[in-house]
Backbone bond lengths (Angstrom), bond angles and torsions (degrees), N, CA, C in turn:
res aa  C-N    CA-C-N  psi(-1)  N-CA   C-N-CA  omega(-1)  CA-C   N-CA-C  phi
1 X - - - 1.450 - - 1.529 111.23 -
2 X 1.155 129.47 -18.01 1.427 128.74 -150.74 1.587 90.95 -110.35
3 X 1.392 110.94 -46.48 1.606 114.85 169.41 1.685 111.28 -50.52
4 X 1.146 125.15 -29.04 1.692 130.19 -158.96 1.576 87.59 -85.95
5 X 1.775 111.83 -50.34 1.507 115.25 -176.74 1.547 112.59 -47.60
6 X 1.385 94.18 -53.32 1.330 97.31 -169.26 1.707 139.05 -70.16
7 X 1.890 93.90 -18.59 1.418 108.69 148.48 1.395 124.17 -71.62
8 X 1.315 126.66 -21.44 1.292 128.15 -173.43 1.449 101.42 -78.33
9 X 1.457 119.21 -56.71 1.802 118.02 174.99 1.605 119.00 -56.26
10 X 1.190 118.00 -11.35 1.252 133.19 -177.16 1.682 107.50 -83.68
11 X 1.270 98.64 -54.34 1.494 101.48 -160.90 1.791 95.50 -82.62
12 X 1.759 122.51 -26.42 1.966 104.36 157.59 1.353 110.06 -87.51
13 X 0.780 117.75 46.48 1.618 109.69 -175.89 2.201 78.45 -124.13
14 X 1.619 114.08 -66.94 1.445 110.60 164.54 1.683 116.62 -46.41
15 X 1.311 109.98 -34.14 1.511 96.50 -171.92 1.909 107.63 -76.18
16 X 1.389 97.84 -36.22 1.262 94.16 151.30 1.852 145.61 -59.46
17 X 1.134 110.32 -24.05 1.657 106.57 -179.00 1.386 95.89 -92.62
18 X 1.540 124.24 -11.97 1.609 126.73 169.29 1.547 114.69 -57.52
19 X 1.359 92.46 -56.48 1.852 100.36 -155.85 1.645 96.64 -114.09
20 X 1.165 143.23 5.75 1.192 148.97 -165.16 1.833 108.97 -107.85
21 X 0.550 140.37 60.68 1.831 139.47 -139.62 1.461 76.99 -100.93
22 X 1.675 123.00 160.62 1.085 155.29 172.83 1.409 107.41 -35.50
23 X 1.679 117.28 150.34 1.537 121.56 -173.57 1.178 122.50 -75.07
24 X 1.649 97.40 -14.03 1.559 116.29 -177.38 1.714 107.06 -65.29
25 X 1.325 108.58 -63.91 1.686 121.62 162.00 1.414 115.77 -27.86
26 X 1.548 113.96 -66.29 1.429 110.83 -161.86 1.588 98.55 -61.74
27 X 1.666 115.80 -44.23 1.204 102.73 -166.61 1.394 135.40 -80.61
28 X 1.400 98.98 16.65 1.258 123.84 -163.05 1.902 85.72 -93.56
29 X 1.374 117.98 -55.04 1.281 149.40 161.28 1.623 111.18 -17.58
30 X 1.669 97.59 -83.80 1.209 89.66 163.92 1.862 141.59 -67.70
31 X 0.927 121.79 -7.46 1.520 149.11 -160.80 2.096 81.14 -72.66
32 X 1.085 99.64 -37.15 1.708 113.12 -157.05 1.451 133.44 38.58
33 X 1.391 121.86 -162.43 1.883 105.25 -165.92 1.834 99.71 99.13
34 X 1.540 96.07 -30.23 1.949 82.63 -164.72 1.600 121.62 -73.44
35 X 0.906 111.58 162.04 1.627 114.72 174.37 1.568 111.20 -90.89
36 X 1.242 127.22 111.94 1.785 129.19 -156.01 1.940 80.93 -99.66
37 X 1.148 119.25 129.41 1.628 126.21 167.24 1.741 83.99 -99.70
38 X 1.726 117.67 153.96 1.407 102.65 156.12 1.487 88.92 -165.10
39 X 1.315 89.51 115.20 2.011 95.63 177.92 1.449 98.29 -75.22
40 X 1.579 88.59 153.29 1.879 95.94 -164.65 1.613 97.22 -80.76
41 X 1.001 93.08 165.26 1.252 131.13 -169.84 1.631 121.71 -44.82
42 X 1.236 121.59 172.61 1.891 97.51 -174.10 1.569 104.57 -62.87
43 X 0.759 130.24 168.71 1.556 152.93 -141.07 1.247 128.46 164.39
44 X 1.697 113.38 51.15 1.570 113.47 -159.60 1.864 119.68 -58.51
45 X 1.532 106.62 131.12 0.926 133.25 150.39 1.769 116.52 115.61
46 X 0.730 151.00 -136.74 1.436 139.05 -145.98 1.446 98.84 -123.24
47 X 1.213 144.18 176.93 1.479 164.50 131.04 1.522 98.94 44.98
48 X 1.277 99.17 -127.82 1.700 117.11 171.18 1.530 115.46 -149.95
49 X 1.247 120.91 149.99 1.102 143.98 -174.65 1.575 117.53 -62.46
50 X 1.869 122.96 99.24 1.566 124.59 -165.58 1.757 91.75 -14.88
51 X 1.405 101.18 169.36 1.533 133.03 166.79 1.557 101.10 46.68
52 X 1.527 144.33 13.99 1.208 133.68 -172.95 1.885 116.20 -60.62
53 X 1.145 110.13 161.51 0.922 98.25 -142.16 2.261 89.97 -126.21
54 X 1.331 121.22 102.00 1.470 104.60 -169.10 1.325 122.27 -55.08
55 X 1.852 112.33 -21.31 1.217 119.33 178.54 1.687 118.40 -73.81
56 X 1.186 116.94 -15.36 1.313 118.95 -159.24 1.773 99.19 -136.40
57 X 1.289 107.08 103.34 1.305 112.23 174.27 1.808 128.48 -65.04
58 X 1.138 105.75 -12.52 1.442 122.04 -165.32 2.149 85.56 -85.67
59 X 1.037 122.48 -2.16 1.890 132.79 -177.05 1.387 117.23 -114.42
60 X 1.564 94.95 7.73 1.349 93.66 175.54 1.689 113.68 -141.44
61 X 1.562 101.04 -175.73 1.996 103.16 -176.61 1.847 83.14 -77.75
62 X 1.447 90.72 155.12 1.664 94.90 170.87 1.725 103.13 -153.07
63 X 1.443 93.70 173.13 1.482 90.31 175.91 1.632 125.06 -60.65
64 X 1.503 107.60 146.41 1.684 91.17 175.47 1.549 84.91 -107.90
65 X 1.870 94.79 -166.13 1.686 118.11 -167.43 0.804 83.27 -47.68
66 X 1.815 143.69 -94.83 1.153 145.30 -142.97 1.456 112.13 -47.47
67 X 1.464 133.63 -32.29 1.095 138.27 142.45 1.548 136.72 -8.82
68 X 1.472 101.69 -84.38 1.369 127.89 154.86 1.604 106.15 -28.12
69 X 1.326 114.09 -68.28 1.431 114.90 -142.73 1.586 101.57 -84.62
70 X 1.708 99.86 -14.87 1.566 107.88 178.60 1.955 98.52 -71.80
71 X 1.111 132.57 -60.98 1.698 137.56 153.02 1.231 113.65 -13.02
72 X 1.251 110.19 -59.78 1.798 114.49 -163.66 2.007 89.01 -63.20
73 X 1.462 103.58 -56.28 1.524 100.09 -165.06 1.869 110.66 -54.36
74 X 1.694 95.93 -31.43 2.226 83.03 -171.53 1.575 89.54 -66.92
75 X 1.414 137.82 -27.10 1.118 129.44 168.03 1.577 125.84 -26.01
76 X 1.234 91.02 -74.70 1.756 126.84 -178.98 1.328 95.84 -43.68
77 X 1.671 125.89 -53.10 1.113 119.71 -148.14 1.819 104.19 -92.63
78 X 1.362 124.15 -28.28 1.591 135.58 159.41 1.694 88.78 -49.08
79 X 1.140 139.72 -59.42 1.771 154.36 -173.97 1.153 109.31 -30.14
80 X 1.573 94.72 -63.87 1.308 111.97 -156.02 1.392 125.44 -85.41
81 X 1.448 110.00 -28.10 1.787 131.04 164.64 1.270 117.47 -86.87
82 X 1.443 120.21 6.28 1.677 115.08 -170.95 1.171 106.13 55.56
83 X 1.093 147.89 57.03 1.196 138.74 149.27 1.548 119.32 -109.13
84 X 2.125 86.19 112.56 1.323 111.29 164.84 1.879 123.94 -31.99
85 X 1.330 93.03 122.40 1.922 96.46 160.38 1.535 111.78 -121.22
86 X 1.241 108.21 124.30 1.450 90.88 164.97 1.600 123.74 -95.17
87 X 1.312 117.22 -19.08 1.479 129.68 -178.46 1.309 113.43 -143.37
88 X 1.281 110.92 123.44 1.775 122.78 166.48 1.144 108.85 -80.19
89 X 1.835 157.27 127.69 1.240 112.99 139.85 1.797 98.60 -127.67
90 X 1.054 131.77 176.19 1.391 157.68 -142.11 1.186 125.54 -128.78
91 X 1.299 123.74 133.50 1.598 123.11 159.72 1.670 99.61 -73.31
92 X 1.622 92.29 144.91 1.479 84.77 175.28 1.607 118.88 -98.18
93 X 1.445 100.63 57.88 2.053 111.90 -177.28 1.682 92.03 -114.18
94 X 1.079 109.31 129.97 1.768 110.71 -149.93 1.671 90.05 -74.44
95 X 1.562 145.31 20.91 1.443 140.51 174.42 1.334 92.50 -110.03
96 X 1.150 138.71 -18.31 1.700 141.19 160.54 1.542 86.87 -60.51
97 X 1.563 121.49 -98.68 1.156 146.54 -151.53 1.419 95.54 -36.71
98 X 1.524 120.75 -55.02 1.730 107.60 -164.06 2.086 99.50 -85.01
99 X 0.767 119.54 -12.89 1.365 119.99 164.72 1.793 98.19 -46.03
100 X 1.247 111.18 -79.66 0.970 147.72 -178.36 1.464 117.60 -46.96
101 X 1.287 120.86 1.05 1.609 141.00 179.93 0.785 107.32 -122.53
102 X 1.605 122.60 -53.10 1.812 118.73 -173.50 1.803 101.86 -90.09
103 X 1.407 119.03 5.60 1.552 101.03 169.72 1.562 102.95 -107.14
104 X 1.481 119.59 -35.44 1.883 132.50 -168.20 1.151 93.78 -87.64
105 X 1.637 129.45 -62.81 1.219 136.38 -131.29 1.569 114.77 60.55
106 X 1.251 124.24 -28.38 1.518 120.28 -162.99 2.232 93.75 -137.57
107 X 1.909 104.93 119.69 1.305 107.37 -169.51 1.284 97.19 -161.43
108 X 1.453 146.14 152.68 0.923 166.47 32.54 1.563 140.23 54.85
109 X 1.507 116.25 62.32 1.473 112.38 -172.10 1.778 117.02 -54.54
110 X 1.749 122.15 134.91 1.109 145.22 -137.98 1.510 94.10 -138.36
111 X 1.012 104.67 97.61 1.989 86.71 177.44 1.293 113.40 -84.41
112 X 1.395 135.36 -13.43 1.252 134.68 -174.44 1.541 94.87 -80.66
113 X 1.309 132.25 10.88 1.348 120.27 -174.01 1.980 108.30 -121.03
114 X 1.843 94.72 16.06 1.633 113.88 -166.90 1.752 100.86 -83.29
115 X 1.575 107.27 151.08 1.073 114.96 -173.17 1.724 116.07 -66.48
116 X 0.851 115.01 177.00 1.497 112.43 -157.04 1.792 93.26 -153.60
117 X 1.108 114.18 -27.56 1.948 108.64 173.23 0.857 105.48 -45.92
118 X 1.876 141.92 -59.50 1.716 114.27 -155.47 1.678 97.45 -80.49
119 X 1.204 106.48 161.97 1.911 133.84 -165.46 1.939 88.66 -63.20
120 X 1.207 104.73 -27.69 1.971 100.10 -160.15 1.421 96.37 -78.41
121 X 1.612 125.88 0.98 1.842 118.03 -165.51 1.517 90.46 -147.75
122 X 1.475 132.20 23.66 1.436 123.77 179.83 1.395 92.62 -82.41
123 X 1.262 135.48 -34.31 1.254 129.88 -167.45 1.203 121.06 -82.81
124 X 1.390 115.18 -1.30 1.947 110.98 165.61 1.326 95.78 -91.27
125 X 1.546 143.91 -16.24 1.294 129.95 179.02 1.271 114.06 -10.21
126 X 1.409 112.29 -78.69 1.656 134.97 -141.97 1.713 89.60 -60.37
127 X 1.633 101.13 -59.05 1.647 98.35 -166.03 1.606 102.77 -72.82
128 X 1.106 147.08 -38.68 1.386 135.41 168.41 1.211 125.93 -21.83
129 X 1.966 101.95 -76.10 1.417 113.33 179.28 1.553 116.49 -57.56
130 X 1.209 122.66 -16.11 1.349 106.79 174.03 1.722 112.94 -96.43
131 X 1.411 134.10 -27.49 0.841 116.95 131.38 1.487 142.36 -12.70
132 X 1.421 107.96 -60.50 1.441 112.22 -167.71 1.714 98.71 -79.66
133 X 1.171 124.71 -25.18 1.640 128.67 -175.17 1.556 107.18 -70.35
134 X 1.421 111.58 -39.80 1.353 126.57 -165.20 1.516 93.74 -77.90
135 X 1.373 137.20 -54.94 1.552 135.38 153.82 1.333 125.98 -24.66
136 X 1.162 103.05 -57.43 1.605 117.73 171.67 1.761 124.24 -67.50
137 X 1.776 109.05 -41.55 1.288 90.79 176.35 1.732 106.65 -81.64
138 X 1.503 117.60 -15.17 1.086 92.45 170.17 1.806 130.83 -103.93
139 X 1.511 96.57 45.80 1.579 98.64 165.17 1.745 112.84 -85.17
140 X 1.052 78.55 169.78 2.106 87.37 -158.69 1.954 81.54 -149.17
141 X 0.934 156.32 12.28 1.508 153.16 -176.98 1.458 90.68 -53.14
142 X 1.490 113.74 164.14 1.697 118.78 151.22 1.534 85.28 -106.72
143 X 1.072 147.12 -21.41 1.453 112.38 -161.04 1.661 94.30 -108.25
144 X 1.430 116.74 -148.91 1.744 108.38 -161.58 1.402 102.06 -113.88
145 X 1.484 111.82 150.16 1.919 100.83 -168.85 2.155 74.25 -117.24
146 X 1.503 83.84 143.33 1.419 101.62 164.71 1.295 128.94 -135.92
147 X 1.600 111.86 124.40 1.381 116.88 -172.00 1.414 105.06 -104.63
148 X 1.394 119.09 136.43 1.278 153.07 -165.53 1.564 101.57 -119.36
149 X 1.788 106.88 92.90 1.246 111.66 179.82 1.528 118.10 -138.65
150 X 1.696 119.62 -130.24 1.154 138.73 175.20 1.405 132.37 -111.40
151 X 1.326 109.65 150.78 1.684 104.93 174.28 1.631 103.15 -52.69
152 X 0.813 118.97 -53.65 1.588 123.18 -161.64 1.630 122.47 -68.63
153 X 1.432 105.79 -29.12 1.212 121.31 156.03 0.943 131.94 -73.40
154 X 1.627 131.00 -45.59 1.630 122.15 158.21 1.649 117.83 -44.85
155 X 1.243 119.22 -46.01 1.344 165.73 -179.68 1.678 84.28 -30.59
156 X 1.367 107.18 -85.64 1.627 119.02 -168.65 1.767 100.93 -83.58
157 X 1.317 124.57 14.59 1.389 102.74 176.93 1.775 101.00 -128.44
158 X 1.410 110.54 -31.54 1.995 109.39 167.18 1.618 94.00 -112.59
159 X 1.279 132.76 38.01 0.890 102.82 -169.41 1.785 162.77 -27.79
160 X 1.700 94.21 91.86 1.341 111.02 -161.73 1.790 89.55 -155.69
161 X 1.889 96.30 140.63 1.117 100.33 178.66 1.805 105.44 -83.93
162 X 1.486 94.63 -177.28 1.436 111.34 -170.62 1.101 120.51 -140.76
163 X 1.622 132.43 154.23 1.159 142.60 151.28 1.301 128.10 -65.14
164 X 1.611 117.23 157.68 1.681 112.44 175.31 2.202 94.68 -66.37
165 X 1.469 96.66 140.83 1.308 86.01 179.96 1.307 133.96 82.74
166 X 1.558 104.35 -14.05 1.778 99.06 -171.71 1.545 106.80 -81.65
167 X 1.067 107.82 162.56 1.957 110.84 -178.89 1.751 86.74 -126.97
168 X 0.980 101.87 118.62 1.689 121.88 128.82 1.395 135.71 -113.66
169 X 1.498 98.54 134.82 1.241 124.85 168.52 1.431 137.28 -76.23
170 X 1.511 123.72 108.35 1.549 122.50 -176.11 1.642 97.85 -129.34
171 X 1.528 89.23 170.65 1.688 111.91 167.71 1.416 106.49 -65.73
172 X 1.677 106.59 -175.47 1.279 96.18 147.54 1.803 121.44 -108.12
173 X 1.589 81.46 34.42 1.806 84.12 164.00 1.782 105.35 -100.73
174 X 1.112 126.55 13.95 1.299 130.83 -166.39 1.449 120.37 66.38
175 X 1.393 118.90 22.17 1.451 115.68 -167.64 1.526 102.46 -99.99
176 X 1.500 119.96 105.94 1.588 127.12 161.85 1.121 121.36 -9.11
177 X 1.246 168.30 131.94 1.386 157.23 -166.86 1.873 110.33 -147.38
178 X 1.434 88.83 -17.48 1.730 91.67 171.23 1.765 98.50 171.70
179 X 1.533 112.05 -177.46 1.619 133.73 160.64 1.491 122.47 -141.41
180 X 1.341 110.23 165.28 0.944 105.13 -168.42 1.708 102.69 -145.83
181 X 1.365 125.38 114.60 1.883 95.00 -170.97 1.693 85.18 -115.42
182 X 1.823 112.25 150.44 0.966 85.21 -172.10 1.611 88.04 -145.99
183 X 1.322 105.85 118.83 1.975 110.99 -149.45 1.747 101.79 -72.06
């Protein structure tokens, strides 16, 4: 019995140094105003699959289990610190969107926040990202707006790469202010 205990305090004590990031972060978090970036969730394997289809999720990469349960937890962890959201919004590639369901439940598809890796969408880049900057410097929220996007898009807008799942935090001057990866 004491062995079972002692795996159990072990394994939140890890689930904690996972998803628990420094007080400085959260309180940065709760303080709100910030801009939350959070590449979706695991989503094994590269880009998307020729001919995919944005309307039809069953044509594209999507989240797996580990996926899901990675969502439910940035959930838990917005839950669990009180930290205010005032706006969800979404890429509309349905591993954004269900990221973005099983952590908010409640979001807003954003197309200026759409992937831009395959060759058939490199060419809205230019007008996207400025779109999405012009959104961003002009948010005025008190509570925290979070975009639910892409490697490639955080990428060209704080430029800094990312994890499946990681959340960073900026102004809306684009200045990094912390991370958070949360497996």
């Amino acid at each position: 019995m004491r062995k079972v205990f002692l795996i159990l305090i072990l394994g939140l004590l890890n689930f904690q140094t996972n998803v628990f990031s420094s007080n400085k972060i959260i309180n940065q978090l709760k303080s709100g105003g910030n801009i939350i970036f959070i590449r979706h969730a695991i989503a094994p394997g590269n880009g998307d699959p020729d001919n995919f289809d944005l309307k039809d999720c069953s044509t594209q990469r999507n989240l797996s289990k580990n996926g899901i349960e990675q969502s439910k937890k940035i959930g838990e962890f917005f839950k669990d610190n009180k930290i205010k959201v005032e706006k969800v919004l979404s890429s509309e590639w349905c591993r954004c969107k269900d990221t973005a369901k099983f952590a908010f439940k409640n979001f807003e598809v954003f197309s200026s926040l759409n992937s831009f890796y395959d060759a058939k969408f490199a060419d809205k880049k230019e007008e996207q990202i400025k779109k999405l900057k012009k959104y961003i410097k002009e948010w005025k929220g008190e509570d925290n707006l979070v975009l639910i996007t892409h490697y490639v898009v955080i990428l060209a807008v704080l430029d800094k790469g990312t994890s499946s799942g990681e959340i960073l935090i900026s102004n809306n001057n684009f200045k990094t202010l912390g991370s958070i990866i949360i497996k």
